[in-house]
C-alpha positions, 0 to 999 in steps of 0.5 A, spaced: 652 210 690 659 211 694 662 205 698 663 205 704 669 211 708 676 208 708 678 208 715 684 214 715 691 213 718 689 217 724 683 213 726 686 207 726 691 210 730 686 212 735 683 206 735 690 202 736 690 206 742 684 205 746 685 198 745 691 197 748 688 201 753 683 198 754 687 190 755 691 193 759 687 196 764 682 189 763 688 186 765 690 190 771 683 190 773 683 183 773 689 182 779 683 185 784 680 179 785 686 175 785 688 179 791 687 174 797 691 171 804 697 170 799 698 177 798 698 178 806 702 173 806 707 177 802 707 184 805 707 181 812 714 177 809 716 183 807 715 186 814 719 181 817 725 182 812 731 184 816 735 185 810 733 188 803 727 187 798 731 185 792 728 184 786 731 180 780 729 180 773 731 178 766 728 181 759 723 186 759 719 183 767 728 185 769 725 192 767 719 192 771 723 190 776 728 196 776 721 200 777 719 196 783 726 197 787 725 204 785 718 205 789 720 200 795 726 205 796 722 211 795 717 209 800 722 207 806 724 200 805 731 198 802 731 195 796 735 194 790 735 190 783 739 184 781 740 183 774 739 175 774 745 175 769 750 178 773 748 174 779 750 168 775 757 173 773 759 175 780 752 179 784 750 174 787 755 177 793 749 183 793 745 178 795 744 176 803 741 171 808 736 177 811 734 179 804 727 178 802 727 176 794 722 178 789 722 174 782 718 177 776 717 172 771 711 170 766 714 163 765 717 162 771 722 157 767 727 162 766 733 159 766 738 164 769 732 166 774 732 159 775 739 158 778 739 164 782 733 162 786 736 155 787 742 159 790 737 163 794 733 157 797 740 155 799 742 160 803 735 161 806 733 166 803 725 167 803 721 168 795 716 171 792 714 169 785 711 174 781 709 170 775 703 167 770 705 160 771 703 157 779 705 151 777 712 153 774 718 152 777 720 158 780 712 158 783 713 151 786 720 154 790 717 160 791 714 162 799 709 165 796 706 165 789 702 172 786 699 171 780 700 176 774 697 172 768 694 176 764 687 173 757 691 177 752 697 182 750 695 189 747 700 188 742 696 186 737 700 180 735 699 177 742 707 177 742 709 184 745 709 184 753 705 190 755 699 188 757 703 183 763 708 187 764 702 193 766 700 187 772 706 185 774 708 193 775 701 194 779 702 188 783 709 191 785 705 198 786 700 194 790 705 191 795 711 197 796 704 201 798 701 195 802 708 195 806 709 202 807 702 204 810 704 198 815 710 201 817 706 207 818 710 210 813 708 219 814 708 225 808 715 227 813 719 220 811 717 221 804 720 229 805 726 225 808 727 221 802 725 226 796 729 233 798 729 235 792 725 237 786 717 239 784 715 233 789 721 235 794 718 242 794 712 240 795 714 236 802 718 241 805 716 245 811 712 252 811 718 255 814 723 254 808 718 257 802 713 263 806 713 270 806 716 272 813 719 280 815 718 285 810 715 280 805 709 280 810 703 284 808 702 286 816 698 292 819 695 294 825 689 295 827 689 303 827 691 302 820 687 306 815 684 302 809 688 306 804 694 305 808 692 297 808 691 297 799 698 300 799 701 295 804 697 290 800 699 291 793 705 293 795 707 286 797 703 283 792 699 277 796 693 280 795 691 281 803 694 283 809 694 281 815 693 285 821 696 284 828 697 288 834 703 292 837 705 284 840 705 281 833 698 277 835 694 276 829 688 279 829 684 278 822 685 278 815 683 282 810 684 280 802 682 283 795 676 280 795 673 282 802 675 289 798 672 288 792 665 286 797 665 291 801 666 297 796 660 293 793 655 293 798 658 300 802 659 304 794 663 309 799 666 311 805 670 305 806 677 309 805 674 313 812 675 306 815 681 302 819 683 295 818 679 293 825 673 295 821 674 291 815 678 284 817 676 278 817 677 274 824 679 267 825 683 267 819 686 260 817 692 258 820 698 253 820 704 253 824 711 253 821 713 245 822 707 243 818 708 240 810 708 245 804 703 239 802 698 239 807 698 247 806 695 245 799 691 241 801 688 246 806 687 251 801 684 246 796 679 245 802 678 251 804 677 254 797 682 260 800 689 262 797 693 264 802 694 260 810 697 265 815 702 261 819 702 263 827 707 261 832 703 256 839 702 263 842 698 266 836 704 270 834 703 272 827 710 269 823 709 269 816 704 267 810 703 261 805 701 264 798 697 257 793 701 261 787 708 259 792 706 252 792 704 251 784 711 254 781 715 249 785 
C-alpha cells in the first residue's frame, strides 16, 4: 500500500503564492473598516496645504514612500520625498512651513524619523502619521494618525515587511485618489502630466491620432457600391464614410453592413449607390474630446470606429479602435 504523494516543489511554490496573496489582500482588505473622520481629516489637511506633500521614510516604508510621492504628483498635487537620513544631513532645507508631511513608520519609533518630525513640529509643519503604532511617538506628534497595522506578515517567517508595506501603499493610494477627486482633478489634467508613453497616448486629443484628408475613407452619396468597396479597401478602415459635396456626414457603411446586405440581397447590390446602403447617424465625436473617452465609446457602443465631425456636422476624420490599441 503506497504512503501519501510527497508534495512537489512546483506545488509548494503555488502554495507559497496564494498564500502570501491571500495575507496580504487580508490585509488591505482590513484598513476599509478603519476608514473613518481621520482619513477625512487627512485629505481635507491635505486640501489645505499650500506648499507640497512631502513623504518621508526609512528602510523599506522610505520605499513605499517613494511610491506614494510619485502617485500625488502624478495626480496634480506637488509632492515629493524626503529620505529621513538625509534630512538629518543637509534636506532638511526641502522642507517648508506650508508643506503637509506624511510619515510612513510600522514602529512609529524610528529614530531618524523621530528628529525630523520634531523639527517639522518646530516650524509648524502639519503631520500625518502612517503607522501600526497609535501610541508611538511619532503618532502621539502626529495631527492625524492612520492605522496600517496589519495580523501577520506574508513572509512565512513573520519578519519580512510585505503584508504592511501593501496596506501602507493602499493607504497612500486611498488618499492621493481621495484628494484628487476633490480637487476635481479631469482625463485633461492627468493628459497634462502624462504626454508621453502608452498612457500618454491614451489621453491625447483625437485630433493628434485620427484618419483625416486622403487617409479617410470619404464617398458621396451617388457613389456606386463597387466604388465604395474600392474606396473601403483601399484605405483599409473597414468602412466609408458618406458626405455630401459640402463635407456634411450623411451616414457610414462598414464591412459588416456589407457582409449583411450581401446575405439578405444574394444579388443586386453592386446596382446600388452608398445613399441606398449607409447606415444614418452614425456615432460621432468631436476632435477635442480624449483618445480615452473615443475607447470608451466604442467599448460601449460595441463599434470599431467613431466618425469625428466638426460643430456643424462637417465630417473631419475617423478613430479606428486598432489606433487606440497599438499606442
Amino acid at each position: 500500500m503506497s504512503g501519501p504523494t510527497k508534495p512537489t516543489k512546483a506545488s509548494l511554490n503555488i502554495e507559497t503564492a496564494k498564500r502570501v496573496l491571500r495575507i496580504e489582500s487580508e490585509a488591505i482588505a482590513d484598513l476599509v473598516a478603519r476608514i473613518d473622520s481621520r482619513f477625512d481629516d487627512a485629505v481635507e489637511l491635505l486640501l489645505a496645504c499650500q506648499g507640497r506633500v512631502v513623504i518621508a521614510g526609512l528602510g523599506k516604508s522610505g520605499l513605499i514612500g517613494r511610491k506614494i510621492a510619485a502617485t500625488f504628483a502624478s495626480t496634480g498635487s506637488p509632492a515629493l520625498f524626503l529620505h529621513a537620513a538625509e534630512a538629518l544631513h543637509g534636506d532638511l532645507g526641502m522642507l517648508i512651513s506650508n508643506d503637509v508631511l506624511i510619515v510612513v513608520t510600522a514602529s512609529g519609533e524610528t529614530p531618524e524619523l523621530v528628529e525630523l518630525i520634531e523639527s517639522a513640529k518646530m516650524r509648524g509643519i502639519k503631520l500625518i502619521a502612517l503607522t501600526a503604532s497609535a501610541r508611538s511617538t511619532i503618532a502621539t506628534a502626529a495631527d492625524v494618525v492612520l492605522d496600517i497595522s496589519v495580523k501577520e506578515e506574508a513572509c512565512s517567517l513573520n519578519l519580512a515587511p510585505t503584508a504592511s508595506t501593501a496596506a501602507a501603499m493602499a493607504m497612500g493610494d486611498a488618499l492621493a485618489v481621495a484628494l484628487y477627486e476633490r480637487r476635481g482633478f479631469k482625463e485633461e489634467d492627468f493628459a497634462a502630466l502624462h504626454p508621453r508613453g502608452r498612457l500618454g497616448a491614451k489621453l491625447r486629443r483625437i485630433e493628434s491620432i485620427m484618419h483625416a484628408g486622403e487617409a479617410l475613407p470619404r464617398v458621396a452619396p451617388e457613389t456606386k457600391m463597387p466604388d465604395v468597396i474600392y474606396e473601403m479597401s483601399r484605405k483599409g478602415l473597414g468602412l466609408a464614410a458618406v458626405a455630401d459635396a459640402s463635407g456634411k456626414l450623411l451616414g457610414i457603411i462598414t464591412d459588416g453592413d456589407l457582409r449583411r446586405m450581401m446575405e439578405s440581397r444574394k444579388q443586386g447590390v453592386f446596382e446600388l449607390i452608398a445613399r441606398d446602403c449607409m447606415k444614418k447617424n452614425p456615432v460621432t465625436l468631436p476632435k477635442t474630446e480624449l483618445a480615452a473617452r473615443a475607447l470608451r465609446v466604442m467599448e460601449e457602443k460595441k463599434i470599431t470606429s467613431v466618425l469625428v465631425t466638426a460643430a456643424d456636422g462637417t465630417l473631419e476624420g475617423v478613430l479606428h479602435v486598432h489606433d487606440l490599441w497599438s499606442m
